[in-house]
Backbone of each chain as nested JSON, in Angstrom:
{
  "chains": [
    {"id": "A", "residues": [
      {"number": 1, "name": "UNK", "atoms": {"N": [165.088, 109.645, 97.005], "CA": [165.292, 110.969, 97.582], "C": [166.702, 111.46, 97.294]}},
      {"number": 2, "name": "UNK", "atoms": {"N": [166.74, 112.649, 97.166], "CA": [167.875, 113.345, 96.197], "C": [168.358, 113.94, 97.73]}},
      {"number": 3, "name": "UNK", "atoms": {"N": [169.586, 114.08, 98.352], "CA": [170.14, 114.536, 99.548], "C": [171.736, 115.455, 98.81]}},
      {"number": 4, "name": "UNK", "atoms": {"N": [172.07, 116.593, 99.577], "CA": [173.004, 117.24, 99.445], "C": [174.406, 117.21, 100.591]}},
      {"number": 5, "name": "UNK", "atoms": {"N": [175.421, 116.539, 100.718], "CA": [175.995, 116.557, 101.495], "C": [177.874, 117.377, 101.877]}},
      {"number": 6, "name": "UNK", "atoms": {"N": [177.652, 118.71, 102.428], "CA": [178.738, 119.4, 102.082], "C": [180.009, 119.147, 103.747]}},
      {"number": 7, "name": "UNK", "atoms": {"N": [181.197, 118.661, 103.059], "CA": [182.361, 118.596, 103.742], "C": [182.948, 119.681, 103.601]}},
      {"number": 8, "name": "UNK", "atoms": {"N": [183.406, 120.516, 104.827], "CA": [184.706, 121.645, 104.673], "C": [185.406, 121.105, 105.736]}},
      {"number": 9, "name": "UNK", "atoms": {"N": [186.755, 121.989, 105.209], "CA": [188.017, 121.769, 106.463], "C": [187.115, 122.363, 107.692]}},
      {"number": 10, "name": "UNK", "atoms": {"N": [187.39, 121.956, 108.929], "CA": [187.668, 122.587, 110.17], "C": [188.167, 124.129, 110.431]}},
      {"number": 11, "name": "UNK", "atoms": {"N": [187.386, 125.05, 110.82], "CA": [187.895, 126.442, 111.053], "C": [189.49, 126.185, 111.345]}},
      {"number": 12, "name": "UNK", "atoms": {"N": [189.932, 125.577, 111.815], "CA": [191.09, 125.76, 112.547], "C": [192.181, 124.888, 111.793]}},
      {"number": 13, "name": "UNK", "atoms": {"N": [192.031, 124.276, 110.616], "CA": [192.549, 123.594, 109.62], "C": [193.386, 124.265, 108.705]}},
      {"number": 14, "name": "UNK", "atoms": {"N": [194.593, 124.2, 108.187], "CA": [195.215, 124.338, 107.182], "C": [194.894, 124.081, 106.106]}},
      {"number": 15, "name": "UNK", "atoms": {"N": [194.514, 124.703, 105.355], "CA": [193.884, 124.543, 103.494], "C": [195.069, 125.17, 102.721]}},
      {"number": 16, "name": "UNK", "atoms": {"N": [195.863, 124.374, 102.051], "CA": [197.038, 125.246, 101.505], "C": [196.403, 124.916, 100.248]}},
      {"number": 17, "name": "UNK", "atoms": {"N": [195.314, 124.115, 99.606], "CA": [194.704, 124.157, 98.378], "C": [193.82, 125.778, 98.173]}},
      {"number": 18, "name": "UNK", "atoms": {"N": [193.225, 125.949, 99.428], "CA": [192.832, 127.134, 99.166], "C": [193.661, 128.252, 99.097]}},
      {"number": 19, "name": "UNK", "atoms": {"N": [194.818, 128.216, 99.702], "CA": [195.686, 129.235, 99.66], "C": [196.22, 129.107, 97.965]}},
      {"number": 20, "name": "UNK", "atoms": {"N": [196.192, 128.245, 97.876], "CA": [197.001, 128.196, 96.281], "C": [195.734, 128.91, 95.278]}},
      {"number": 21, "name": "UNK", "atoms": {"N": [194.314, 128.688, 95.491], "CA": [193.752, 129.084, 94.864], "C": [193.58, 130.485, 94.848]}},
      {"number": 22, "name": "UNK", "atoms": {"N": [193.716, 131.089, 96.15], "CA": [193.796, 132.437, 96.342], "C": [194.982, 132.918, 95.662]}},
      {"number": 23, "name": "UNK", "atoms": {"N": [195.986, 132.511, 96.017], "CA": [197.165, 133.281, 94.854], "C": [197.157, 133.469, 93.319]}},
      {"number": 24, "name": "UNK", "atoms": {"N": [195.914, 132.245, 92.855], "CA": [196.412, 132.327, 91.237], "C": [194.852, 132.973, 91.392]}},
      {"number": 25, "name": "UNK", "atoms": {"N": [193.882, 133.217, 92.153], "CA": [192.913, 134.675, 91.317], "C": [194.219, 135.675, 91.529]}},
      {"number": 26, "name": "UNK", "atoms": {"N": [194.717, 136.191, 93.194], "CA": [195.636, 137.332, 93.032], "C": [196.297, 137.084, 91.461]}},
      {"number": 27, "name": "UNK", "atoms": {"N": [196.908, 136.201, 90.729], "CA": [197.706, 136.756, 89.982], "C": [197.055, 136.963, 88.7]}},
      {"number": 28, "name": "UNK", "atoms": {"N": [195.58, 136.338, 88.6], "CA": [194.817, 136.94, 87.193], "C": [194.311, 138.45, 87.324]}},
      {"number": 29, "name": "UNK", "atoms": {"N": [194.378, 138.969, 88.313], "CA": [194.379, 140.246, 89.007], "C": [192.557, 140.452, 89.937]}},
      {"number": 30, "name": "UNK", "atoms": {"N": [192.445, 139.78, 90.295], "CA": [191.503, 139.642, 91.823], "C": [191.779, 139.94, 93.063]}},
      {"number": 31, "name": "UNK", "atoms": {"N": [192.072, 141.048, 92.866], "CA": [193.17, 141.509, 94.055], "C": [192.514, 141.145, 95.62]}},
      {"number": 32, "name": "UNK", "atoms": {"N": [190.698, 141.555, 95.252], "CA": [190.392, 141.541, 96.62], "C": [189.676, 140.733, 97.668]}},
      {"number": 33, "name": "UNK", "atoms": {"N": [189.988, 139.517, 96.721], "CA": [189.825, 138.37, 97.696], "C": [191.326, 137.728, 98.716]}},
      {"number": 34, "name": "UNK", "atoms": {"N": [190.631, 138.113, 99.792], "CA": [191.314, 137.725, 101.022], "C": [191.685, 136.367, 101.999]}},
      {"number": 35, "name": "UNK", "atoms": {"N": [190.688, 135.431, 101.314], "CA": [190.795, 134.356, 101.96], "C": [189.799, 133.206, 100.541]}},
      {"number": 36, "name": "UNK", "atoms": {"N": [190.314, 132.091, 100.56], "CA": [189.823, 131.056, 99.753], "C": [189.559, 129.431, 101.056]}},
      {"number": 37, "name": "UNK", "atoms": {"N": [188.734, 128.802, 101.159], "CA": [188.78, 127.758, 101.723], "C": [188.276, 126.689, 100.284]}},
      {"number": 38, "name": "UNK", "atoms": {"N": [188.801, 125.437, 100.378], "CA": [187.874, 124.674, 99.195], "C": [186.817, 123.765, 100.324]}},
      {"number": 39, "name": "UNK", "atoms": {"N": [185.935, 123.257, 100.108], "CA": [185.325, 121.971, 100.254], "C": [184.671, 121.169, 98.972]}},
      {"number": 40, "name": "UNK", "atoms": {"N": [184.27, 120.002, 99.83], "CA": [183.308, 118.841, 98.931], "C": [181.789, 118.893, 98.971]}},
      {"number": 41, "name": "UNK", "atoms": {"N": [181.578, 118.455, 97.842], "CA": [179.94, 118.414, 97.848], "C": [179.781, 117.297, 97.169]}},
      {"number": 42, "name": "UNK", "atoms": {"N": [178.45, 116.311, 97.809], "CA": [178.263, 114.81, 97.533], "C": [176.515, 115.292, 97.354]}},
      {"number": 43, "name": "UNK", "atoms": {"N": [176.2, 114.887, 95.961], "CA": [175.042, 114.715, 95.681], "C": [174.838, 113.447, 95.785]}},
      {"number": 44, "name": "UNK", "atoms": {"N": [174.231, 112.846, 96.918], "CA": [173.434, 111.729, 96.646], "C": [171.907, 110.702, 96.382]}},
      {"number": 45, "name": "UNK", "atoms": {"N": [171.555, 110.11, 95.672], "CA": [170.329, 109.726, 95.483], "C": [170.275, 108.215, 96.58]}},
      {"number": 46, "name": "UNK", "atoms": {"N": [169.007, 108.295, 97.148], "CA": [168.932, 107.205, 98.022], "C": [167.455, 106.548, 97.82]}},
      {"number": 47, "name": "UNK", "atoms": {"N": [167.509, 105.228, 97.711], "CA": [165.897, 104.582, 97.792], "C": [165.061, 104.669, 98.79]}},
      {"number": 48, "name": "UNK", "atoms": {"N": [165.057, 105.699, 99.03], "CA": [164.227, 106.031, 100.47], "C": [163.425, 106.964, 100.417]}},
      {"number": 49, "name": "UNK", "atoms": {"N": [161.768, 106.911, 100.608], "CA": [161.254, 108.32, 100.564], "C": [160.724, 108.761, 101.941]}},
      {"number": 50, "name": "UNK", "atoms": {"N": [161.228, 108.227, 103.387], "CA": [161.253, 109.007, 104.272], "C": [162.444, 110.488, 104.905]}},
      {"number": 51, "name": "UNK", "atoms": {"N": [162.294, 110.758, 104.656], "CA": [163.121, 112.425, 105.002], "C": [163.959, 112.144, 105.99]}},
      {"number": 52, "name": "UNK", "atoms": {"N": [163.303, 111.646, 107.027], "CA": [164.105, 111.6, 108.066], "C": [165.399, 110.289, 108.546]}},
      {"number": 53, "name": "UNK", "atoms": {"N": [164.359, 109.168, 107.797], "CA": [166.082, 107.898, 107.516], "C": [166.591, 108.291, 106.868]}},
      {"number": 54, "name": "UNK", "atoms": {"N": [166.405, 109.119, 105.754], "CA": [167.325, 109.408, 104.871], "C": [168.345, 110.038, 105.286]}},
      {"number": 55, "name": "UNK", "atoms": {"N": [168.291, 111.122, 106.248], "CA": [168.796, 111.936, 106.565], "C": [169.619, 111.775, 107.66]}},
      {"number": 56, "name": "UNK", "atoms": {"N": [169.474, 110.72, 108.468], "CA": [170.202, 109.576, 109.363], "C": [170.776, 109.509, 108.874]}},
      {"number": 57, "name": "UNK", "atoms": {"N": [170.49, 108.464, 107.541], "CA": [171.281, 107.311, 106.96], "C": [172.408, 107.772, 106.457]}},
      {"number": 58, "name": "UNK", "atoms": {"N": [172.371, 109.241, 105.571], "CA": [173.438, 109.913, 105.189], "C": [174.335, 110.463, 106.274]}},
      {"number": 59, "name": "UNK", "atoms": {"N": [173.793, 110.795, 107.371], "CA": [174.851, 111.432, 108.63], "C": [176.009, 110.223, 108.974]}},
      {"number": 60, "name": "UNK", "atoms": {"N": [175.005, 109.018, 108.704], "CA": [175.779, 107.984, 109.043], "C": [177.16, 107.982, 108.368]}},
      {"number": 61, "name": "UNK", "atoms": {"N": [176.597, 107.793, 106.741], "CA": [177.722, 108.129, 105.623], "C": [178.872, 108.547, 106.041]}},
      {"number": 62, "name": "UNK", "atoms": {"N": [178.693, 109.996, 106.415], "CA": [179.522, 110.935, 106.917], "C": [180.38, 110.556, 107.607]}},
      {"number": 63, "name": "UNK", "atoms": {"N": [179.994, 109.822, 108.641], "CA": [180.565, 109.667, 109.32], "C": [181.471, 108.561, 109.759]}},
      {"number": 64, "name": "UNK", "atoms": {"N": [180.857, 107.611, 108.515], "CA": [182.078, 106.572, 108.194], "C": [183.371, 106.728, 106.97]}},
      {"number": 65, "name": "UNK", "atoms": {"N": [182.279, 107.389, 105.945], "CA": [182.773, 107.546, 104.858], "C": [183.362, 108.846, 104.492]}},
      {"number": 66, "name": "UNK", "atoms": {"N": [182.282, 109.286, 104.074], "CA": [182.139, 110.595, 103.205], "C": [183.211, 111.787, 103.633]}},
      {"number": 67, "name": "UNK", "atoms": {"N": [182.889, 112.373, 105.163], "CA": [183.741, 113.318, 106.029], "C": [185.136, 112.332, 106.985]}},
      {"number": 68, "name": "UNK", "atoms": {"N": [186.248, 113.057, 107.188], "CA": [186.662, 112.926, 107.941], "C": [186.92, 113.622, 109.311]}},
      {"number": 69, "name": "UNK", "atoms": {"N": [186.66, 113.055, 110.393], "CA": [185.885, 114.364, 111.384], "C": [186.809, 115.219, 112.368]}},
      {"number": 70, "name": "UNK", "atoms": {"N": [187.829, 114.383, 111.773], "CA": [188.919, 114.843, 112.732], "C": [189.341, 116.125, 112.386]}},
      {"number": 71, "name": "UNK", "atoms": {"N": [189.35, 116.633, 110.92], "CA": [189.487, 117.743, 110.307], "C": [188.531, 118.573, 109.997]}},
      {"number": 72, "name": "UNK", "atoms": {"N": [187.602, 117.327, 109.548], "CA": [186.408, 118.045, 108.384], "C": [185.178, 118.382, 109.13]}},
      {"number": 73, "name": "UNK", "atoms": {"N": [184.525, 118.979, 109.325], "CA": [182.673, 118.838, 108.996], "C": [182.043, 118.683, 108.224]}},
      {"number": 74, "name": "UNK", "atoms": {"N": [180.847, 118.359, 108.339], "CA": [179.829, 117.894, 107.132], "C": [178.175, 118.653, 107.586]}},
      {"number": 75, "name": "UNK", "atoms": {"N": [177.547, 118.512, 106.568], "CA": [176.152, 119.457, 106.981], "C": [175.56, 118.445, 105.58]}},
      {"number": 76, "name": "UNK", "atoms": {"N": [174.667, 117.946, 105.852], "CA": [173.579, 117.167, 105.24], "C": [172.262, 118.043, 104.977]}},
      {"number": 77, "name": "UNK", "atoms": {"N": [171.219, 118.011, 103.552], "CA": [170.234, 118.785, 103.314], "C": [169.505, 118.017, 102.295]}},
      {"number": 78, "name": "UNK", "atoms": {"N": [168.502, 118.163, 102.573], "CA": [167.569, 117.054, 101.626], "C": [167.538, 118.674, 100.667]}},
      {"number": 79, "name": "UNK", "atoms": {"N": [167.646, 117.59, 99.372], "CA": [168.277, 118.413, 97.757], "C": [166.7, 118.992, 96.862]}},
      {"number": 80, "name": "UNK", "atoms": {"N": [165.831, 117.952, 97.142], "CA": [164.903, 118.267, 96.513], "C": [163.767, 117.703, 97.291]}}
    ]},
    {"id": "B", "residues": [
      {"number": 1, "name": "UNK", "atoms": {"N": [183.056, 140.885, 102.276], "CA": [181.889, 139.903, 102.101], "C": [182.181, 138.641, 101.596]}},
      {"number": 2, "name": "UNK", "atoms": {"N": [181.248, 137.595, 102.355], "CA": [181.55, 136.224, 101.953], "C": [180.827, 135.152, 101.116]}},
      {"number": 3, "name": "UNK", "atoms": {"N": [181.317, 134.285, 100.007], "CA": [180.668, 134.032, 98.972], "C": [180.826, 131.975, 99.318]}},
      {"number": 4, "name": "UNK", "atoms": {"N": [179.838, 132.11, 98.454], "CA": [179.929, 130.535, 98.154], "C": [179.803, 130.028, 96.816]}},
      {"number": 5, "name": "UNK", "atoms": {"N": [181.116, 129.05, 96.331], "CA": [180.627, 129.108, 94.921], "C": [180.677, 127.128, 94.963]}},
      {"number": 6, "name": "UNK", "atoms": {"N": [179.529, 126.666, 93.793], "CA": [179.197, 125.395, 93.921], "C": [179.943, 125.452, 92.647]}},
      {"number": 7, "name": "UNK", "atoms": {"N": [180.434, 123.553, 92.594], "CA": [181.176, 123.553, 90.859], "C": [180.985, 121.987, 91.032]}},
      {"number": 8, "name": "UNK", "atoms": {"N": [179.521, 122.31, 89.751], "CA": [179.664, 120.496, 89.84], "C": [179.769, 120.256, 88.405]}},
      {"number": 9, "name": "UNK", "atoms": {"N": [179.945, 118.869, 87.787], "CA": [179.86, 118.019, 86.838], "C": [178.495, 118.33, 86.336]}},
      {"number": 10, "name": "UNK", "atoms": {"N": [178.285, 118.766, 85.128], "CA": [177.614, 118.488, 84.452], "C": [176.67, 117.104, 84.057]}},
      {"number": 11, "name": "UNK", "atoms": {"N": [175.536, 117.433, 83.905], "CA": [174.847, 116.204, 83.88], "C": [175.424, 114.923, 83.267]}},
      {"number": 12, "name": "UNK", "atoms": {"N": [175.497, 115.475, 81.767], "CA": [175.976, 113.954, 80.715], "C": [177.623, 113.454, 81.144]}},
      {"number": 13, "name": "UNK", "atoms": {"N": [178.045, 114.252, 82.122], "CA": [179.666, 113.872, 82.208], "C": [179.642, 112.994, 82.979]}},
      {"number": 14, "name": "UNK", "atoms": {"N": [180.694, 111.53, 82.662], "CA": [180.925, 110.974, 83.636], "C": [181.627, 111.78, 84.876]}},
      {"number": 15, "name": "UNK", "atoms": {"N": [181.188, 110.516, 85.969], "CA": [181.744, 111.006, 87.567], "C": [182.489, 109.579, 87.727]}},
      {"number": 16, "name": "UNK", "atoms": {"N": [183.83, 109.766, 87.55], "CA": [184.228, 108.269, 88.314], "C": [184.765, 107.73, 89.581]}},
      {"number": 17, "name": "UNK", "atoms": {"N": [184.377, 109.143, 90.114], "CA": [185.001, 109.54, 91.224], "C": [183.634, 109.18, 92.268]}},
      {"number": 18, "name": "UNK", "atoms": {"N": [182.729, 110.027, 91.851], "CA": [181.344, 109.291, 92.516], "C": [180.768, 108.171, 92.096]}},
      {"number": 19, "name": "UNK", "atoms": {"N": [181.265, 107.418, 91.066], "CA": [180.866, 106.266, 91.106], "C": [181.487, 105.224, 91.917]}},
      {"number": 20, "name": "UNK", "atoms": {"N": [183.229, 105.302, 92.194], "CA": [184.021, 105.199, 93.397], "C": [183.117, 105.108, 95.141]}},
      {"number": 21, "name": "UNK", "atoms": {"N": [183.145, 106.597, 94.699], "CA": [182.201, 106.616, 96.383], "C": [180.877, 105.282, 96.507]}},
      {"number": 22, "name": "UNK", "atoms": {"N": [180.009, 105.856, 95.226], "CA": [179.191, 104.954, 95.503], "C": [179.323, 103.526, 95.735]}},
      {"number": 23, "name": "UNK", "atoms": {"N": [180.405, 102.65, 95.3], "CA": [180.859, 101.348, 95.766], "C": [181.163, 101.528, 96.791]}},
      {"number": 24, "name": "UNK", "atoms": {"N": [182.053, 102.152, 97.319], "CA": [182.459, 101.937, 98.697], "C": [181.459, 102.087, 99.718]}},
      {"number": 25, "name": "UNK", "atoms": {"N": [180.31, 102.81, 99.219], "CA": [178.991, 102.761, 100.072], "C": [178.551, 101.595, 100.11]}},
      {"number": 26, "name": "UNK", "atoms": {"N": [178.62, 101.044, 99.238], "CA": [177.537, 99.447, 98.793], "C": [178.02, 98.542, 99.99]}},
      {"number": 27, "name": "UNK", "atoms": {"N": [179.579, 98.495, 99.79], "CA": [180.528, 98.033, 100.647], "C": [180.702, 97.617, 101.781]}},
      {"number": 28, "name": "UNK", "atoms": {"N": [180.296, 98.738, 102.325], "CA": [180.242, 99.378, 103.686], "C": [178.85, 99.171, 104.417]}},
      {"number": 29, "name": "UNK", "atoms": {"N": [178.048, 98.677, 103.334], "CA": [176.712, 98.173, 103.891], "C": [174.937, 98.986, 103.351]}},
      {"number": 30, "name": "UNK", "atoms": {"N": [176.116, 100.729, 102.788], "CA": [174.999, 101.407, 102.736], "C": [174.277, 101.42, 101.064]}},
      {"number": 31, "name": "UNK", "atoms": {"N": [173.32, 100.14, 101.415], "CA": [172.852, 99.142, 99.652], "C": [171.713, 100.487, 99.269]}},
      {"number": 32, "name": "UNK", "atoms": {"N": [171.229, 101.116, 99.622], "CA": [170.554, 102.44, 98.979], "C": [170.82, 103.137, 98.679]}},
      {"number": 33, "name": "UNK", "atoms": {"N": [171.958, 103.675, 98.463], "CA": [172.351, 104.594, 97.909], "C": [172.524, 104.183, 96.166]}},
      {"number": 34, "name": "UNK", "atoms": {"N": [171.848, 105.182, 95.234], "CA": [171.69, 104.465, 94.01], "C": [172.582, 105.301, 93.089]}},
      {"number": 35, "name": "UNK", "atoms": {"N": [173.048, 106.418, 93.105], "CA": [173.979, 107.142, 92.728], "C": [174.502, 108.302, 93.314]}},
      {"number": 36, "name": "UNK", "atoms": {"N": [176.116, 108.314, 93.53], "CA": [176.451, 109.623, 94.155], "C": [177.418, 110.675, 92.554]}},
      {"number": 37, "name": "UNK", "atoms": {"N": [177.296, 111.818, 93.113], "CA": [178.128, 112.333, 92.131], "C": [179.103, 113.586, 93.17]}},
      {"number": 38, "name": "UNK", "atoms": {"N": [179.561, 113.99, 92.718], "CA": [181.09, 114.555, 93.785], "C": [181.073, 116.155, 92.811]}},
      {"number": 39, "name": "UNK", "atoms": {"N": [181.321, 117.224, 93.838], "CA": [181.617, 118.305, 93.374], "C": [182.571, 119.408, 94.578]}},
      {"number": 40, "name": "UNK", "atoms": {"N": [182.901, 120.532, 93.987], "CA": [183.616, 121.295, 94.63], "C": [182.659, 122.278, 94.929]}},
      {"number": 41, "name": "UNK", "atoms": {"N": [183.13, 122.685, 96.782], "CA": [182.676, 124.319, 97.265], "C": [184.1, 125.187, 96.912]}},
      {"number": 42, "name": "UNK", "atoms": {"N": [183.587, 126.31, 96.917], "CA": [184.788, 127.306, 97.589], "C": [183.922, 128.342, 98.167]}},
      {"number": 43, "name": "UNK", "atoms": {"N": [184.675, 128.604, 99.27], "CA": [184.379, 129.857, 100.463], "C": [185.104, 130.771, 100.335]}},
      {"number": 44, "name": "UNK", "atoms": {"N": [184.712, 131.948, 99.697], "CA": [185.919, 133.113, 99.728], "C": [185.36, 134.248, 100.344]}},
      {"number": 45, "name": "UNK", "atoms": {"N": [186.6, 134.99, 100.898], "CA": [186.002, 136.133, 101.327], "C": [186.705, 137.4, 100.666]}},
      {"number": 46, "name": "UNK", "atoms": {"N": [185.851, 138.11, 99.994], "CA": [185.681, 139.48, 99.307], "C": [185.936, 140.412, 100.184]}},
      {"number": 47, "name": "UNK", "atoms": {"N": [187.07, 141.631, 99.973], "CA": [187.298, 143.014, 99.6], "C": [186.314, 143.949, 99.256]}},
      {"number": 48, "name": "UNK", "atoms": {"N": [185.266, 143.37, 99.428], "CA": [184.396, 144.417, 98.67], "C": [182.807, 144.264, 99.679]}},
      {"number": 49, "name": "UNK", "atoms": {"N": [181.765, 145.592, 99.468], "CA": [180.872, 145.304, 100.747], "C": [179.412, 145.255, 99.958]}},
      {"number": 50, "name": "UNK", "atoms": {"N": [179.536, 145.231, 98.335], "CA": [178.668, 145.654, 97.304], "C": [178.232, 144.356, 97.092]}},
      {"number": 51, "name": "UNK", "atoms": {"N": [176.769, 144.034, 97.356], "CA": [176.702, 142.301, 97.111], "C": [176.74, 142.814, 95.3]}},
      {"number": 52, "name": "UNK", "atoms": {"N": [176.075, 142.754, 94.294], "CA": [175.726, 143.143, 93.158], "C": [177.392, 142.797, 92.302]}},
      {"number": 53, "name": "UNK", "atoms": {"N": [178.498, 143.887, 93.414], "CA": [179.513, 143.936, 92.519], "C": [180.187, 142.546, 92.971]}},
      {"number": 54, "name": "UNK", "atoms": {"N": [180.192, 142.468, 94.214], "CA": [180.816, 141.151, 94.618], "C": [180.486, 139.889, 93.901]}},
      {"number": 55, "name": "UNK", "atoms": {"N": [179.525, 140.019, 93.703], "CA": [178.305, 138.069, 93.007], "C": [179.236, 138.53, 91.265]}},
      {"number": 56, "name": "UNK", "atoms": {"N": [179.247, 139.321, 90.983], "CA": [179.479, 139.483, 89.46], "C": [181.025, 138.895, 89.374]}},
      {"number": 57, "name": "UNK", "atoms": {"N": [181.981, 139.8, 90.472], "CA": [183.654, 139.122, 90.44], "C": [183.379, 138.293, 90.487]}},
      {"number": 58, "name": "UNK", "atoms": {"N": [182.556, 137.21, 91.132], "CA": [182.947, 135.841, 91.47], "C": [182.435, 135.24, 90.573]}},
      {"number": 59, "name": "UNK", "atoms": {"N": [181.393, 136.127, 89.58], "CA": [180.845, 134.715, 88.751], "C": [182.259, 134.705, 87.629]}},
      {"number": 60, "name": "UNK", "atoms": {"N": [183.011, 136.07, 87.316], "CA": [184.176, 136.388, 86.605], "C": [185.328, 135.108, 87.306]}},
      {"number": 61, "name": "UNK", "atoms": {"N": [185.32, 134.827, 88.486], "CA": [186.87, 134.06, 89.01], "C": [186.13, 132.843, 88.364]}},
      {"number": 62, "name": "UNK", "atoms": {"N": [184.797, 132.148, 88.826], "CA": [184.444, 130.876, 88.022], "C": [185.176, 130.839, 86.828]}},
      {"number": 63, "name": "UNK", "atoms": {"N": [184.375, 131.634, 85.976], "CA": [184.585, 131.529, 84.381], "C": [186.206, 131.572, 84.298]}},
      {"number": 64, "name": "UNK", "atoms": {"N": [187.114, 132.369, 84.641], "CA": [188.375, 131.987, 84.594], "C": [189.066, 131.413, 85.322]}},
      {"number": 65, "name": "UNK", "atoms": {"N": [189.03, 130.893, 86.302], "CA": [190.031, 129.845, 86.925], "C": [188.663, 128.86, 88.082]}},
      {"number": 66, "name": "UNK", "atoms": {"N": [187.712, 129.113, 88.301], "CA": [187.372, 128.266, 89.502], "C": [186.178, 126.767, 88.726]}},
      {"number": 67, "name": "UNK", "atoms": {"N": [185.783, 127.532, 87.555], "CA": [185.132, 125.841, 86.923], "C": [185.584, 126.132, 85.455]}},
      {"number": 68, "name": "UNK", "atoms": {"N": [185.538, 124.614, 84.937], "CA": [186.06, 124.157, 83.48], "C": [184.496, 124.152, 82.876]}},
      {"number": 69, "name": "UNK", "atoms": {"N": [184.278, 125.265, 82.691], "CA": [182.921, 125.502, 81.728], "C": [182.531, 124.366, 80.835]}},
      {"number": 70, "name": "UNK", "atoms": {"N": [183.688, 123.506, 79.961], "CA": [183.289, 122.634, 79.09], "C": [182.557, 121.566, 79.605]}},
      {"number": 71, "name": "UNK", "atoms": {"N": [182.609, 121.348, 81.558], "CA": [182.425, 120.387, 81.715], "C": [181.752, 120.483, 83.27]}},
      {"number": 72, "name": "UNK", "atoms": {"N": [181.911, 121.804, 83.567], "CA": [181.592, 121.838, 85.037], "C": [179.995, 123.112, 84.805]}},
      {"number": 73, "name": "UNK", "atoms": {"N": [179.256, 122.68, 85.967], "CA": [178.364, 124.2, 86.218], "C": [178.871, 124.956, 87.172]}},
      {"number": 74, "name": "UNK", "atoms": {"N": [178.914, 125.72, 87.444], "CA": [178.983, 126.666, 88.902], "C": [177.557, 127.49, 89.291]}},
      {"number": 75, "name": "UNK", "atoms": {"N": [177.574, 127.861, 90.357], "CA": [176.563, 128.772, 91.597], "C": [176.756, 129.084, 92.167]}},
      {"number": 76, "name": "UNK", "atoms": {"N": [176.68, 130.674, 92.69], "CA": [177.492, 131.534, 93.479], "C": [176.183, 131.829, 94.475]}},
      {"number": 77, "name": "UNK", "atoms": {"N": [176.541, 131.723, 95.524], "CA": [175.741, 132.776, 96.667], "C": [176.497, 133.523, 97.267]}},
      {"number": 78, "name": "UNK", "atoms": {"N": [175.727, 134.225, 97.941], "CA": [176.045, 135.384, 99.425], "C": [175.926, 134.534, 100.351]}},
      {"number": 79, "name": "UNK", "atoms": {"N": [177.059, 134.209, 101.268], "CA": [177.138, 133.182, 102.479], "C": [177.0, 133.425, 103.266]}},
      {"number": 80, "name": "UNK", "atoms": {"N": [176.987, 134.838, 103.83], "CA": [176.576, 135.709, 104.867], "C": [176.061, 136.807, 104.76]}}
    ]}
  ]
}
């Protein structure tokens, strides 16, 4: 089973990667983007064809591995 | 208006970065997981209220600064 797993900063987080990215569209001339955040995305394949361990099993991930929660969130989605 | 753009690795490209992850999964106990691969979000928010014109800038910021075409795909949505 093919699973999709996306990390972003925390609303309330400092992203100065995104800020940097926002300045260099401003300076290719993109004037009107106002805000940039980055996150991660983890495609993973798992030997599992129940939906729902899978979908555990990856929260689990998250939550050891993958996200850090103190900053980050994560949102898990079966991919295919 | 707010966008979402996906930027992953191309199929034939190595990931050594998700092959990384994926050990540290093994590691950690989680033995099903059979391959991960790692990519970038970005969340931006648009100046503009035109989905049509908005999806087009952004597929324009990809192609010049947000993925390495030689090696990356990108996918843009409407995030809201």
């Amino acid at each position: 089973m093919k699973l999709r797993v996306y990390v972003t900063l925390k609303k309330d987080v400092l992203d100065p990667q995104g800020s940097a990215i926002k300045n260099s569209l401003h300076n290719i001339g993109f004037k009107s983007v106002s805000d940039v955040r980055q996150g991660k995305v983890f495609e993973l394949n798992i030997n599992e064809n129940d939906e729902n361990k899978s979908l555990k099993e990856t929260e689990e991930m998250c939550k050891k591995l993958l996200a850090n929660l103190t900053i980050e969130d994560f949102k898990v989605e079966i991919a295919e």
